[in-house]
C-alpha positions in Angstrom: -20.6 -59.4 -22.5 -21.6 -56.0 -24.1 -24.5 -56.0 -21.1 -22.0 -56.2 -18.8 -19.4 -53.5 -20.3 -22.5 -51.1 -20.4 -23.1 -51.8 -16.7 -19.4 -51.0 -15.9 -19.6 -48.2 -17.9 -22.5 -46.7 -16.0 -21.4 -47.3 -12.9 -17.9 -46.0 -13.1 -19.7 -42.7 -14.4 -21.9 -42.9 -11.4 -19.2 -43.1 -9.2 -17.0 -40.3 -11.1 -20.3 -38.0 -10.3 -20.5 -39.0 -6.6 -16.6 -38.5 -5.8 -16.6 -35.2 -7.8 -19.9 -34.1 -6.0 -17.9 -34.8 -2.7 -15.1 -33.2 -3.1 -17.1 -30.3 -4.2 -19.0 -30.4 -1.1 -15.7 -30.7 0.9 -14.1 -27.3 -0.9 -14.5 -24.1 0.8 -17.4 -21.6 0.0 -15.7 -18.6 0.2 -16.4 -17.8 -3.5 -20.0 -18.0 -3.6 -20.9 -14.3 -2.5 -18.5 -12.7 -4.7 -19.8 -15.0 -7.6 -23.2 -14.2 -6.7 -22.7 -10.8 -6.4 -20.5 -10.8 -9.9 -23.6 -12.1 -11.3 -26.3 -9.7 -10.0 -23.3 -7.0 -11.6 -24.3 -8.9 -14.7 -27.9 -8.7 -14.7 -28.0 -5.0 -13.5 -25.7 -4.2 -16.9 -28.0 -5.9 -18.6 -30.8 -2.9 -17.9 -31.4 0.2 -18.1 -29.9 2.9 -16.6 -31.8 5.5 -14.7 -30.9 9.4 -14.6 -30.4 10.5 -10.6 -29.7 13.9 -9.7 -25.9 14.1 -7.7 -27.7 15.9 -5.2 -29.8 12.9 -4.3 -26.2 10.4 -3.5 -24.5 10.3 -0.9 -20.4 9.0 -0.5 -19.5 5.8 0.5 -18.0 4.2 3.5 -15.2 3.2 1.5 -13.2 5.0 -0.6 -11.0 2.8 -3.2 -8.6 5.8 -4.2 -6.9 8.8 -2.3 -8.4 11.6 -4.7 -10.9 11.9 -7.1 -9.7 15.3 -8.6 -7.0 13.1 -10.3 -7.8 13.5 -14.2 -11.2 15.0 -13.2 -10.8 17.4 -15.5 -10.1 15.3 -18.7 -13.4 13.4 -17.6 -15.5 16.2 -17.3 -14.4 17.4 -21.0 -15.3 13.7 -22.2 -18.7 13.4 -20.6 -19.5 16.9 -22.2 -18.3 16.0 -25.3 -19.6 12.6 -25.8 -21.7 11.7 -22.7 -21.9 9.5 -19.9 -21.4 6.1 -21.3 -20.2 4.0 -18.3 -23.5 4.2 -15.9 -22.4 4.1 -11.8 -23.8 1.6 -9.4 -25.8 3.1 -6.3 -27.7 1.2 -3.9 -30.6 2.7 -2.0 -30.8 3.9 1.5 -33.5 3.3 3.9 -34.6 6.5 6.7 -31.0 8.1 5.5 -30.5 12.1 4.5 -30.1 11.2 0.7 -32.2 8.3 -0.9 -28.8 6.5 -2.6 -25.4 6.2 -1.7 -22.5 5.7 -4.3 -21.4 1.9 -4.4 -19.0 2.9 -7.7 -18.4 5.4 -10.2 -17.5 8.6 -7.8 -15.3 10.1 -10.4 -17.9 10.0 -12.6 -20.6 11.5 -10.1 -18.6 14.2 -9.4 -18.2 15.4 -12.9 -22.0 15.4 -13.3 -22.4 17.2 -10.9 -19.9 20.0 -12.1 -21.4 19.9 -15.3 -24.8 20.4 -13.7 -26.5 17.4 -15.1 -28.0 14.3 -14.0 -25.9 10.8 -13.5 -26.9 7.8 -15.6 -27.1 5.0 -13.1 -27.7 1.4 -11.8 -29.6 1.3 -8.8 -29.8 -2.1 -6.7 -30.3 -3.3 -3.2 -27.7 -4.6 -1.6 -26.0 -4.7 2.1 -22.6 -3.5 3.2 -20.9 -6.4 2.1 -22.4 -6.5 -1.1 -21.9 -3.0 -1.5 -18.1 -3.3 -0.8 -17.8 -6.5 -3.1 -19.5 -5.0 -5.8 -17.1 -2.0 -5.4 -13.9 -4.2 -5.5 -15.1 -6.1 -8.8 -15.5 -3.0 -11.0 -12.9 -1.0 -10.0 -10.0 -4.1 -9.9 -11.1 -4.6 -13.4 -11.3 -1.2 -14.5 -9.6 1.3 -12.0 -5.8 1.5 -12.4 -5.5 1.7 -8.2 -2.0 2.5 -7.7 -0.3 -0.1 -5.3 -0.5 2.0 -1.8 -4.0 2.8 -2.8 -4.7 -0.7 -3.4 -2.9 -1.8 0.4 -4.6 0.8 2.2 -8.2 -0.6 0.4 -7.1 -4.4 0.9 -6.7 -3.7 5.0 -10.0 -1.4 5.3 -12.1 -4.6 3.8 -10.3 -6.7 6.1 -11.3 -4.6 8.8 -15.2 -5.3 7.6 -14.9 -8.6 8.3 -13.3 -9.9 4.8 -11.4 -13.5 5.3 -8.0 -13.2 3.0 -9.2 -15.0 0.7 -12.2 -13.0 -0.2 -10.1 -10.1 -0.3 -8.0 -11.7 -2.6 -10.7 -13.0 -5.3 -12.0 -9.1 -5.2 -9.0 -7.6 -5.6 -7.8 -10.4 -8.4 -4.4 -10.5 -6.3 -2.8 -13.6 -4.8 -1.9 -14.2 -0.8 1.8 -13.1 -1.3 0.8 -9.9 -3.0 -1.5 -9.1 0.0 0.6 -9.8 2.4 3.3 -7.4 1.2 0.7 -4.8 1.0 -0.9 -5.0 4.6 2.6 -5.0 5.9 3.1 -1.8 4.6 -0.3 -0.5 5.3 0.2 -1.3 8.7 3.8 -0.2 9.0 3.1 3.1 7.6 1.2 5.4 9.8 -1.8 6.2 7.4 -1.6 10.4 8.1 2.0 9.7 6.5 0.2 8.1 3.2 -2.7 10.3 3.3 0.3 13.2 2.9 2.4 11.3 0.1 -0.7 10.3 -1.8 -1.4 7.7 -4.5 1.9 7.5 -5.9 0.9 6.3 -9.1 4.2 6.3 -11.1 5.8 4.0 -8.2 5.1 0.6 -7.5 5.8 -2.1 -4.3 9.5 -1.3 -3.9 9.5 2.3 -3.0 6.6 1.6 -0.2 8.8 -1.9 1.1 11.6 0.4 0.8 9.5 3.0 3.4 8.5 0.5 5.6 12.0 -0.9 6.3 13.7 2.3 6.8 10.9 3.2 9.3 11.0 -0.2 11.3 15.1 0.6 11.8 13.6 4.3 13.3 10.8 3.4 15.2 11.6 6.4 17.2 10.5 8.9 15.2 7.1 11.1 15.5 3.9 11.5 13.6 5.2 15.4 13.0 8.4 14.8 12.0 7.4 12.3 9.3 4.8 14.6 7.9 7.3 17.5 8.3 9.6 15.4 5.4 6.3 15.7 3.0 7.0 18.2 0.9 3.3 19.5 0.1 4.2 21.3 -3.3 5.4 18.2 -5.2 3.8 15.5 -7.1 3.0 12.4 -5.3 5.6 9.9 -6.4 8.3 12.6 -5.5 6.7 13.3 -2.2 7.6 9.8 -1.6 10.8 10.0 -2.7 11.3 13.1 -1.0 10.5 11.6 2.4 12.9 8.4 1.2 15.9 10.5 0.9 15.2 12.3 4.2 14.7 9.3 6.2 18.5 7.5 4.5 20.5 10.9 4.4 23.1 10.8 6.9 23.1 13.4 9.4 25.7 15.9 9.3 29.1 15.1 11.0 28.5 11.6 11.3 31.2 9.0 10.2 31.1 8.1 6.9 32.0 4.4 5.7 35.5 4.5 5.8 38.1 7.3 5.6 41.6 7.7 5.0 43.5 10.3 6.1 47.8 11.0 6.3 49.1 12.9 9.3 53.1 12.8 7.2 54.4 11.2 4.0 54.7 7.8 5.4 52.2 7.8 8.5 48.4 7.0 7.2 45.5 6.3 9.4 42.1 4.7 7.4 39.0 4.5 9.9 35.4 2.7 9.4 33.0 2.6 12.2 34.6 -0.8 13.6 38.5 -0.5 12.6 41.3 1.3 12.8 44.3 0.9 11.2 47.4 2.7 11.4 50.4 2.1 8.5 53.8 3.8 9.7 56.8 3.1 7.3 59.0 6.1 8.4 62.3 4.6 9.8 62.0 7.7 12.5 58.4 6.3 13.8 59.4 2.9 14.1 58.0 3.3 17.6 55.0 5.0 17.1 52.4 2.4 17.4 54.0 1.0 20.3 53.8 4.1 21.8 50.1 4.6 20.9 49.3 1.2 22.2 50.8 1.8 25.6 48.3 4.7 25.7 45.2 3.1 24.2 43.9 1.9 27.5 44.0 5.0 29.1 42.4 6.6 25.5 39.2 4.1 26.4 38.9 5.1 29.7 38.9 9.0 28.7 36.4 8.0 26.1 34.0 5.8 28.2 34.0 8.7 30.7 33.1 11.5 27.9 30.3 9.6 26.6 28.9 9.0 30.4 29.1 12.7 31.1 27.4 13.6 27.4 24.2 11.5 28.0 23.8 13.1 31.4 23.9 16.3 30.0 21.5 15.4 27.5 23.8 15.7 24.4 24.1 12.2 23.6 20.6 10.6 22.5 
């Protein structure tokens, strides 16, 4: 009897192992290069850096932030104080003008290279997509992106051939979260956010918020957005800036409602669809009878005013 429990035993274990290694075999493989790549991250931390001269790296295809003069100057007084403790990843560059090319870690280049010393580094081989992985993993876990910067580096990985779902395990976000962003990125002309900049104190709302308002004007041009930006601001009230130009109503036009009272007892209150007319003077009794006689005739005259306006060129 114990023969046969043992038996059992090993065979439902066996059978455990087989359905698990199927359903395994049945999941996606979408994580494997970012895991593999994760891991060669790993390794390389776990060497030694090597000084490079910033004269010998070139920029990268991608860039994961708007500006990299943000704060530069607090970093350049802590790597000259203390030194460059967080090495930068490069990658080398066959038949190019410059023998490595920045993978991450510009920020950090580009305060060597004020300081005029060499840049403590990590140098691997890896392709494009590896490049752009690795590039994703560091800075989602260390670089505070700020959302637009984030959309804007969410659609140009897309663009290199990224699934969703890649983009999403490099940029630790989920499917919802990406959606919202390449909405924007793609509602937003990008010369209008290369203009408002980072934004870093705002978050999604002010950018869905931007989006709508310019889906209800689809009218309007490339200059005239750009002429909203007002260049002497910070970035998160640039975008504000160009969020109360785009909702402020134009002067002379119809607010909500209004109310108004031609006499004591004779009030008219108007909104874009109504009109209403209150008469409790005993001498007007029949004032609105009067007016509604006329009203058909008031239509015509309007109908006709409007015609003669857009063929002049006065009504848009």
């Amino acid at each position: 009897m114990r023969k046969d429990l043992l038996a059992s035993s090993l065979k439902a274990v066996r059978e455990g192992r087989e359905a698990a290694k199927a359903e395994a075999d049945l999941k996606p493989r979408r994580l494997s290069g970012v895991l593999d790549v994760q891991r060669g991250l790993d390794q390389l931390a776990a060497g030694a850096a090597r000084a490079i001269s910033p004269s010998e790296i070139a920029g990268s295809a991608i860039r994961d932030r708007f500006d990299i003069q943000d704060g530069l100057e607090d970093l350049v007084a802590s790597i000259k104080a203390s030194g460059q403790r967080l090495p930068v990843l490069l990658r080398r560059v066959r038949g190019g003008p410059l023998p490595y090319e920045v993978v991450y870690g510009r920020r950090r280049i580009e305060a060597c290279r004020q300081l005029g010393i060499d840049v403590q580094a990590y140098i691997s081989e890896m392709d494009d997509r590896e490049a752009l992985i690795s590039q994703g993993l560091e800075n989602a876990a260390r670089l505070q992106r700020s959302f637009i910067e984030q959309a804007v580096y969410a659609e140009q990985l897309l663009n290199h051939s990224f699934s969703r779902d890649e983009v999403c395990d490099v940029l630790a976000i989920d499917k919802t979260t990406l959606s919202r962003m390449l909405g924007i990125a793609e509602a937003v002309p990008a010369t209008l956010i290369a203009a408002i900049g980072p934004a870093h104190d705002s978050g999604r709302r002010p950018w869905m918020q931007l989006r709508e308002v310019l889906s209800a004007q689809p009218d309007l041009t490339e200059a005239a957005l750009l002429a909203m930006v007002p260049a002497d601001r910070a970035s998160t009230e640039r975008l504000q800036a160009v969020l109360t130009a785009l909702t402020k109503r134009p002067a002379g036009a119809q607010t909500a409602s209004a109310k108004r009272v031609l006499r004591e007892k004779l009030t008219i209150e108007r909104s874009p669809k109504k009109l209403a007319i209150r008469c409790a003077d005993k001498s007007l009794t029949g004032f609105t009878a009067y007016l509604d006689d006329r009203l058909d005739q008031i239509l015509e005259d309007y109908l006709r005013d409007q015609g003669n306006a857009k063929e002049t060129g006065r009504v848009k």
